[in-house]
C-alpha positions as CSV (number, residue, x, y, z in Angstrom):
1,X,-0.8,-42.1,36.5
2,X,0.4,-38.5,37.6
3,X,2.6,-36.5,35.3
4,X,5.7,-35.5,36.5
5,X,6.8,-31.7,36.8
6,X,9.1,-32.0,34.0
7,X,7.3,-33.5,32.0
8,X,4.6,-30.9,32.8
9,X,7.5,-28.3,32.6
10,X,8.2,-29.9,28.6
11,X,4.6,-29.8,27.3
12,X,4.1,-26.3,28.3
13,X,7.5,-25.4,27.1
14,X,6.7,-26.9,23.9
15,X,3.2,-25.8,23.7
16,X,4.7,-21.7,23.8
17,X,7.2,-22.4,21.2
18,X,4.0,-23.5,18.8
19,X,2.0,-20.4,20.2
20,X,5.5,-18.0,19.7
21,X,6.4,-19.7,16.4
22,X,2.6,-19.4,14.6
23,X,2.5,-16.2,12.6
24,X,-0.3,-13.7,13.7
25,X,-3.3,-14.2,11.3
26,X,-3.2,-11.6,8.3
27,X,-5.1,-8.8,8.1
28,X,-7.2,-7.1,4.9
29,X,-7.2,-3.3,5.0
30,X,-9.5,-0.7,2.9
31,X,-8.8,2.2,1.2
32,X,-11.5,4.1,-1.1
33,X,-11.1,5.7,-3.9
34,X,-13.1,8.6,-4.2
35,X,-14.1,11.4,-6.6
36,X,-16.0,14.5,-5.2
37,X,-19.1,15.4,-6.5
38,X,-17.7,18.4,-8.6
39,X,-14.9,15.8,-9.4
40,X,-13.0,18.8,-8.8
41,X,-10.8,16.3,-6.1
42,X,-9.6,12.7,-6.7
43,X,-7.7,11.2,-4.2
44,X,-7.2,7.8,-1.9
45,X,-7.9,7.6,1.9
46,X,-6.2,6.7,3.6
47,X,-3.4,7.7,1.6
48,X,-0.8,6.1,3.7
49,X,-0.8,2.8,5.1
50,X,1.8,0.6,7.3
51,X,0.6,-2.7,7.2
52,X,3.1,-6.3,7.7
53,X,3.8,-8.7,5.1
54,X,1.3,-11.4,4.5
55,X,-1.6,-8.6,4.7
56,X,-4.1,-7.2,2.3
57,X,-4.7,-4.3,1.0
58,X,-8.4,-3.6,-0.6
59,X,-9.3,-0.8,-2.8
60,X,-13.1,0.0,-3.1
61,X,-14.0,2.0,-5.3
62,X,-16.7,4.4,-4.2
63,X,-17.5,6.8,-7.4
64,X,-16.0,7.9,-10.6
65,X,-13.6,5.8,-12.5
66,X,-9.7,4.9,-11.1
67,X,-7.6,2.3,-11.5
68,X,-5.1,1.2,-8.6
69,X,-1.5,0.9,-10.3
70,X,1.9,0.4,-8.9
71,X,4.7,2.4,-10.1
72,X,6.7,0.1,-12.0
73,X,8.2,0.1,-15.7
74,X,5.8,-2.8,-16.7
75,X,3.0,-0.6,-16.0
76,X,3.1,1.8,-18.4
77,X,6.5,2.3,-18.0
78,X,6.3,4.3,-14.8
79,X,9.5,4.8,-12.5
80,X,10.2,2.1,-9.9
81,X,8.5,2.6,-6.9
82,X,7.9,-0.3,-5.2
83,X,10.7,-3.1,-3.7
84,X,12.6,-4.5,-6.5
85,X,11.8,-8.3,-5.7
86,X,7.8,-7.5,-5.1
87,X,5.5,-7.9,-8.2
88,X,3.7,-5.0,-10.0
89,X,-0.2,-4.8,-10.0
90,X,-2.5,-3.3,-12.1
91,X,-6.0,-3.5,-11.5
92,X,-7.0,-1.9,-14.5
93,X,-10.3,0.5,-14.7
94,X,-12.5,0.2,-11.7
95,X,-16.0,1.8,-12.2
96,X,-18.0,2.5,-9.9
97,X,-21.4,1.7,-11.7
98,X,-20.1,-1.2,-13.6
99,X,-19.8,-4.1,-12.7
100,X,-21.5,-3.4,-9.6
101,X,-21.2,-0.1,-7.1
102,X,-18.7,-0.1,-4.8
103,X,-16.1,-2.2,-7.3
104,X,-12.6,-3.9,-5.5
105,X,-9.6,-4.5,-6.3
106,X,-6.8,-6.6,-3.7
107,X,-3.6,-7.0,-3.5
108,X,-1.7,-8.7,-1.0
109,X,1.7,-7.9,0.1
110,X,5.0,-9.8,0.7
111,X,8.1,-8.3,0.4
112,X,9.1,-5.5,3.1
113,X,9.5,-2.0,1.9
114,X,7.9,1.0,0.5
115,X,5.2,0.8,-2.0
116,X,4.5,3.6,-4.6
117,X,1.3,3.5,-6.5
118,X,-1.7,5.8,-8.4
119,X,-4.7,6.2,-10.3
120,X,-3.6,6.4,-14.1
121,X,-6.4,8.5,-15.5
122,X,-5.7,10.9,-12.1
123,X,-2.1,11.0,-11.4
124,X,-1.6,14.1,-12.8
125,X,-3.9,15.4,-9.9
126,X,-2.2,13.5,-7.4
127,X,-3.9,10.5,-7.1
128,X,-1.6,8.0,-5.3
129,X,-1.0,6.3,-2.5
130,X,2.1,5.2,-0.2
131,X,1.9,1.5,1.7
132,X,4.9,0.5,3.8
133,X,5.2,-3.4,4.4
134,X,7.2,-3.4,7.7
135,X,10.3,-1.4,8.1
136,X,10.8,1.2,4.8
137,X,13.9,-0.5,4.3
138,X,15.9,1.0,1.3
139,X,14.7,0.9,-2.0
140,X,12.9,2.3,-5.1
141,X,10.1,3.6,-2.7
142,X,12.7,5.4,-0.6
143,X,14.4,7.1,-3.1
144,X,14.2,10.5,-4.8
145,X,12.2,10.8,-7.2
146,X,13.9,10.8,-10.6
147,X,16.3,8.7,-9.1
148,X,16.9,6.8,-12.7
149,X,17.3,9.4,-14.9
150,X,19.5,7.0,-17.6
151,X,16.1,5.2,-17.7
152,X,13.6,7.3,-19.9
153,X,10.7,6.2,-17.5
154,X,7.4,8.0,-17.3
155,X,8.4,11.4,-14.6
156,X,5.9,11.1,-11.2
157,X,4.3,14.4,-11.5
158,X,4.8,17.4,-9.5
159,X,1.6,17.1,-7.8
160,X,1.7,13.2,-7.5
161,X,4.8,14.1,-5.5
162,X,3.5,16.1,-3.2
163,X,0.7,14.0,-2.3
164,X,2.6,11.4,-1.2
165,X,2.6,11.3,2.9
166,X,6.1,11.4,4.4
167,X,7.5,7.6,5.2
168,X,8.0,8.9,9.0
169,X,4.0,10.0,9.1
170,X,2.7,6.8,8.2
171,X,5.6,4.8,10.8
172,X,4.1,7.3,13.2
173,X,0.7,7.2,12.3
174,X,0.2,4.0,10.9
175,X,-2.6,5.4,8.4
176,X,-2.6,8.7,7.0
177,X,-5.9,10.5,5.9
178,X,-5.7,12.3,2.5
179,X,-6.4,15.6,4.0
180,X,-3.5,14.9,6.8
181,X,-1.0,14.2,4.3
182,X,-1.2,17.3,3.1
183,X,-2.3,19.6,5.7
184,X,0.6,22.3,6.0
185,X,2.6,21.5,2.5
């Protein structure tokens, strides 16, 4: 029995609205956290990262010791940093000879926005890291630092500060390397 044009004309119609409507699949990302050497430098690369909601970010850890923390008042009381509805992580101490070399740590992200975190025992030598989920919408992540001030949370160090990549670098770029981010400051 032949199938009529509009019928034909319906399937297919119906057949791109399933193809438009399903989500493209998520995607996992890396970063490594690294320590020189020396361990004269401690950073993240890439330090910026635009990724979409639903994807994944993974931390490996490639020497030394680091943890991968948001900025948020349950950890440690740091300044909100990251979208007010999205959850705080804390990986706790990675280490790169125990449990195994080359230690991970995921997180996988929801909410649109700008995400804020570091390495607690390396902050204080700038040891973060900048994700944007989507658009940078506004928010903690978008805000001046010391934004809160009637808050009493933990200050972001001077040089964490200036280790963050601009928000327009990583729209532009999509991933910033460490070195980029900071190329010119």
């Amino acid at each position: 029995m032949p199938i009529s044009s509009r019928a034909l004309f319906a399937a297919s119609a119906l057949l791109a609205g399933v193809l438009i409507a399903t989500p493209a699949p998520a995607t996992t990302f890396e970063v490594r956290a690294v320590m020189s050497k020396d361990g004269s430098e401690v950073y993240f690369n890439p330090v910026g990262l635009r990724i979409e909601p639903g994807d994944t970010v993974r931390w490996i850890q490639v020497n030394g010791y680091h943890s991968v923390t948001a900025y948020h008042p349950a950890n440690g009381d740091h300044e909100l940093r990251i979208p007010e509805r999205a959850k705080p992580w804390d990986s706790g101490m990675l280490l790169a000879e125990y449990p195994a070399k080359g230690s991970t740590f995921e997180h996988r992200f929801t909410v649109p926005g700008v995400y804020d975190y570091l390495c607690i025992p390396h902050e204080a030598a700038g040891m973060v890291g900048r994700i944007i989920v989507g658009e940078p919408a506004a928010g903690p992540g978008t805000r001046p630092f010391g934004y809160a001030p009637d808050r009493h949370w933990k200050a972001v160090p001077a040089p964490a500060q200036q280790a963050f990549p601009p928000i327009a670098l990583i729209m532009k770029q999509g991933s910033v390397s460490t070195h980029a981010a900071t190329a010119g400051k």
